[in-house]
N, C-alpha and C positions, 0 to 999 in steps of 0.2 A: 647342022645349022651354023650360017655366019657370026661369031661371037658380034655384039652389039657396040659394048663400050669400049673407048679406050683407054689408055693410061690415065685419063682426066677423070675418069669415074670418078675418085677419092672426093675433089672439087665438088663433081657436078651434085652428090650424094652428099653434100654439106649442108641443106636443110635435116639434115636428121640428125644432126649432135645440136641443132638449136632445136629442137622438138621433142627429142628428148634424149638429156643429157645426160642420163646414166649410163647410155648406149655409147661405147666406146667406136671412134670409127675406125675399123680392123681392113685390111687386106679382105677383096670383093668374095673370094670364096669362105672366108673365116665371118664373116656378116651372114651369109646367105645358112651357114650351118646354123648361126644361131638365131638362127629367124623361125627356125623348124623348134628351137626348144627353149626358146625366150619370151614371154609376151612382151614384155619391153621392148628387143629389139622386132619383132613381128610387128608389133604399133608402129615403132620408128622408122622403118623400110615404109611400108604403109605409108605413113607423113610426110618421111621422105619422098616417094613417089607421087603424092597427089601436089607438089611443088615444081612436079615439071613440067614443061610444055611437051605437048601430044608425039613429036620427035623423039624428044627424048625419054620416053614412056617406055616407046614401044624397042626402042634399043636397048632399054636397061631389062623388056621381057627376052629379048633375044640374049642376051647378056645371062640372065640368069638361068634359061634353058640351058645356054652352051657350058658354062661353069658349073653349074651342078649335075649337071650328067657325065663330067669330066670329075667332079668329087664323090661322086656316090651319093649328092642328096637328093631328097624329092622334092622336086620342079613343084609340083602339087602343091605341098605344103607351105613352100613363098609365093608362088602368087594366086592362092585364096586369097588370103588380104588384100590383095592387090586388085583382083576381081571384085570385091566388094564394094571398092570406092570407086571402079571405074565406071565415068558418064559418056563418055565416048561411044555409042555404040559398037565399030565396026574395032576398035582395041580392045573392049570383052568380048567380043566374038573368037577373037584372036587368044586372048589367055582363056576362054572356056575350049576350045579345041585345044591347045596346046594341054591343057589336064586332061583331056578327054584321051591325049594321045597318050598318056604313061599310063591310062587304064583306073586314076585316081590313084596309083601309091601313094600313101603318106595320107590318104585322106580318111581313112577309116579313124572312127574313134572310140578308143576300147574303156571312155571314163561314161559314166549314167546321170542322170540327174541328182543333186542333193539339197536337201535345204534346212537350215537353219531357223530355225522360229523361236518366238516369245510373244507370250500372252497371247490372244483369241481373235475370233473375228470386229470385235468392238474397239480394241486398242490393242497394237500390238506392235511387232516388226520381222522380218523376215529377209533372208538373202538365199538366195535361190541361184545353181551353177547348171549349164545346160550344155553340152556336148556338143564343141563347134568340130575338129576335125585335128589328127594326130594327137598330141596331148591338151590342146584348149581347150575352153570353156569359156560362155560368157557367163557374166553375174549380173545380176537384177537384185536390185536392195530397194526393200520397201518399208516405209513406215506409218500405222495410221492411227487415228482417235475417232469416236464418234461427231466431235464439232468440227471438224477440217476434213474428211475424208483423209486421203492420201495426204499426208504432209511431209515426208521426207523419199525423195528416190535417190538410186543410186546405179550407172550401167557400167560396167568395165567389158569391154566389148571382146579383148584377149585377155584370158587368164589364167591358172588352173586350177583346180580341185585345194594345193599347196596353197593358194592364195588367199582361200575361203576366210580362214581366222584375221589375217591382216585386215584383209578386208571389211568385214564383220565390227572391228573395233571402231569405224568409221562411223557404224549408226549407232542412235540412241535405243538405249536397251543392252547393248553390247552384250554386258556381263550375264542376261538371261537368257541370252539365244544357245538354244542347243541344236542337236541334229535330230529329226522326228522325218517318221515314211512320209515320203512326197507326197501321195495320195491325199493323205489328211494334212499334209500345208499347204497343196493345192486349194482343198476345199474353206480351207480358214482366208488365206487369201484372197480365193474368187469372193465369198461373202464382204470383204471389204472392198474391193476391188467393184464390187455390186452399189453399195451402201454409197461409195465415190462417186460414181456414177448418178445415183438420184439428187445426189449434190449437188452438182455441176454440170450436168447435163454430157460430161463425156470424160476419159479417162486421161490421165497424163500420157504424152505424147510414148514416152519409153516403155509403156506397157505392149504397146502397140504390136513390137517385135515378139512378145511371149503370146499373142494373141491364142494362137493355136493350145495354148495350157488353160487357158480362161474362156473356154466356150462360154457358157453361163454368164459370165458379166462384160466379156467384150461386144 
């Protein structure tokens, strides 16, 4: 495959050190490896990418097939993210065949679900990590009472399992959250999750995505 970009990449990829600034902007193949083991720089490529015109999208997919099959990485693993945010129809068509074509390496993911809880179905909080593909995870943070339903959420879309505690310290409750089987934060959860629901007649928008774990109250 024709590589995509050229020596301008650096330039053209300069919405992603304004997006997020932790992310150093490296030489195009030393970005694309840490995009497989960073959720920073996976977000950033991402951000970066949803900043370009439809052109230069699909140059920077051709660009990253050509240099990562040239480094050893997996194509899969950088443009998932990239798949996720694209609205173009006929350019996800183009990175869902381009994954379809390496078979999905990189996309198996060997982390499980975990969740952190405190306190009950009546007032509590909980953050929940869910196995997006190679080492990520997204996280879902929730917090409720019986007079407000749902009153604090929280999504980190890339993350990992390592990220759980930083994270964690974000919501209220912090200090009482521990790790308990999913099953039973499941079910403490859906109960509030439920209880929000008669609320307000419908659930916060970011549950939306965990829908498939909240049969019962979505």
């Amino acid at each position: 495959m024709t590589r995509g970009l050229s020596d301008s990449e650096i330039k053209t990829l300069r919405p992603l050190a304004k997006a997020k600034a932790e992310v150093a902007i490296e030489p195009f193949g030393a970005l694309l490896s840490a995009a497989t083991q960073s959720p920073s720089a996976a977000q950033g490529l991402a951000l970066a990418y949803a900043e370009l015109d439809r052109a230069q999208r699909q140059l920077l997919i051709d660009a990253v097939l050509a240099d990562a099959g040239n480094q050893g990485i997996n194509a899969s693993t950088v443009l998932a993210p990239l798949l996720a945010i694209e609205q173009d129809i006929d350019i996800a068509r183009n990175i869902a065949s381009a994954i379809a074509a390496t078979g999905g390496a990189g996309l198996r993911c060997d982390e499980s679900c975990r969740v952190l809880l405190a306190g009950d179905g009546s007032e509590g909080c909980a953050l929940l990590a869910r196995p997006l593909y190679g080492r990520f995870v997204e996280l879902l943070g929730l917090c409720w009472n019986r007079e407000q339903g749902i009153a604090n959420t929280l999504f980190e879309p890339i993350a990992t399992t390592a990220d759980m505690q930083r994270v964690a310290r974000g919501l209220p409750r912090a200090a009482s959250l521990e790790e308990i089987p999913v099953a039973y934060a499941i079910d403490v959860i859906a109960a509030a999750l439920w209880h929000h629901r008669r609320l307000h007649g419908e659930l916060p928008q970011v549950v939306t995505r965990f829908a498939d774990l909240f049969e019962r109250a979505v």
